[in-house]
C-alpha positions as CSV (number, residue, x, y, z in Angstrom):
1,X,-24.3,37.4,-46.6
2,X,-22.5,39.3,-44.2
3,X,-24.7,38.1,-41.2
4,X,-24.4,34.8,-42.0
5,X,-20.4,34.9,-41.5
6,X,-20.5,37.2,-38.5
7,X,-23.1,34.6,-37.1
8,X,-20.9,31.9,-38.3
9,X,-17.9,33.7,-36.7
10,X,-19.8,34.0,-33.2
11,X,-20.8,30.4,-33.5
12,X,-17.3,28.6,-34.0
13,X,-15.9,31.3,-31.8
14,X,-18.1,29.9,-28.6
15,X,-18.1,26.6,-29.5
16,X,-14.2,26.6,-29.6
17,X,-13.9,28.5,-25.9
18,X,-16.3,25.8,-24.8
19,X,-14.5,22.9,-26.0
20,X,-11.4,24.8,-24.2
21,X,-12.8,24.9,-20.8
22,X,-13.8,21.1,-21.6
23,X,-10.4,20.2,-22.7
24,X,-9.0,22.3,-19.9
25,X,-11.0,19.9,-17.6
26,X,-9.8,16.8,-18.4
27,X,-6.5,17.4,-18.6
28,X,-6.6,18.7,-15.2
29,X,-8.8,15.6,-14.1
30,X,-5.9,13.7,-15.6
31,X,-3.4,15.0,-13.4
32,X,-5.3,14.4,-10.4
33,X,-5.8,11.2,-11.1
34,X,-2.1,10.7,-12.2
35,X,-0.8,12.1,-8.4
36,X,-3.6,9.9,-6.8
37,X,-2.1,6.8,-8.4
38,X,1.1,7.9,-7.3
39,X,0.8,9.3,-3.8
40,X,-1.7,5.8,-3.3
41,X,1.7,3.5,-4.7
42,X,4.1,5.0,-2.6
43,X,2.1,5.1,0.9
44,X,3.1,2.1,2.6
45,X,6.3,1.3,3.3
46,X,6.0,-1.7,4.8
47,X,9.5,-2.8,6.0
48,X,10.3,-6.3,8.6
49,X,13.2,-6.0,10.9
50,X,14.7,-8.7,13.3
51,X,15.8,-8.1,16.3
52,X,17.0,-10.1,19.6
53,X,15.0,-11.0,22.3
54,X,16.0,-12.6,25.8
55,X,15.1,-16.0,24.3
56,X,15.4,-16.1,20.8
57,X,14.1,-13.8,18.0
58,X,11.2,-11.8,16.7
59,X,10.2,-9.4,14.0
60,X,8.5,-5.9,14.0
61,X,6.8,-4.6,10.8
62,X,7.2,-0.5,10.1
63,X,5.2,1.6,7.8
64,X,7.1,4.6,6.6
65,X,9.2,4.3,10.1
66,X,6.2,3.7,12.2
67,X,5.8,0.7,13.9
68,X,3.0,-1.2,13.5
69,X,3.5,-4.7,14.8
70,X,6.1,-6.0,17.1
71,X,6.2,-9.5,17.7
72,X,8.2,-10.7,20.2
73,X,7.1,-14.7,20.7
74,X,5.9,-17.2,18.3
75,X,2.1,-16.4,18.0
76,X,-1.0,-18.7,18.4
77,X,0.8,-21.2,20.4
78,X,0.0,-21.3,24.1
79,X,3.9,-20.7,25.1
80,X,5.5,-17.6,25.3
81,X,8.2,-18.8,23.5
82,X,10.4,-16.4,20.6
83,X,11.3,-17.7,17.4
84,X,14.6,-20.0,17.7
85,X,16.2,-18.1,14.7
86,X,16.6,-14.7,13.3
87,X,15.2,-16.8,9.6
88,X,12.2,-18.0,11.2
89,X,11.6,-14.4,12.9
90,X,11.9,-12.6,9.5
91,X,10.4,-15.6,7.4
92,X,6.8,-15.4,9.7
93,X,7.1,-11.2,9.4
94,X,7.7,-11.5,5.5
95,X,4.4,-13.4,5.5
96,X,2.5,-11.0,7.7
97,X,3.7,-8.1,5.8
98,X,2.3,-9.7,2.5
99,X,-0.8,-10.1,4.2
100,X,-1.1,-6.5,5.1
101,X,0.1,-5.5,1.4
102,X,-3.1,-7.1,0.3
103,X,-5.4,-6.0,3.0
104,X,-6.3,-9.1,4.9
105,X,-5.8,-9.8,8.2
106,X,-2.2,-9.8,9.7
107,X,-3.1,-12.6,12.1
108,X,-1.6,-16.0,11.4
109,X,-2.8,-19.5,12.6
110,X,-0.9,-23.0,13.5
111,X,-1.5,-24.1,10.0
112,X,0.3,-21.0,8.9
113,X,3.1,-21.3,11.1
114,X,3.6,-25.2,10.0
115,X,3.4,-24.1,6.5
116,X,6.6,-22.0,6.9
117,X,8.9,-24.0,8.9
118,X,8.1,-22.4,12.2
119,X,9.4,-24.6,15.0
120,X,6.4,-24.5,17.5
């Protein structure tokens, strides 16, 4: 009898340190995966800021202070013409930046531009 609960002793024993290490793992999975999520959420930045031209307006779009497009005429048309006001500039950059959010393209067409007012 005495076997049988040193046995039974050694038995629960292991099986309890090995359900340890397993719980051990996937809580420390979970964390990972936890400041992946985060880090991934807070990555871009994306920020759209006017600013004055010679002629008229444009937009530049940063990400986290760096930036990444500056736009400083209407695009697609065959003029090198700025936008006629600061709204337009930051209406068309609001549009890219939404683009960029959910990883198309940032390049816009005429169709685009008509679609949001744009005076071309």
């Amino acid at each position: 009898m005495m076997m049988t609960i040193k046995s039974f002793d050694k038995f629960f024993w292991n099986s309890f340190q090995k359900n340890l290490y397993a719980i051990k793992l996937v809580f420390f999975l979970g964390i990972c995966l936890v400041l992946f999520a985060t880090a991934r959420q807070n990555r871009s930045a994306f920020l759209v800021i006017s600013f004055k031209t010679e002629t008229g307006w444009g937009y530049k779009i940063t990400d986290n202070e760096k930036v990444i497009i500056k736009q400083s005429i209407i695009p697609v048309i065959s003029q090198n013409k700025s936008f006629s006001s600061e709204e337009e500039a930051l209406k068309t950059g609001e549009f890219v930046k939404e683009k960029l959010q959910s990883h198309q393209s940032p390049t816009l067409t005429k169709n685009d531009l008509l679609l949001l007012g744009i005076k071309i």
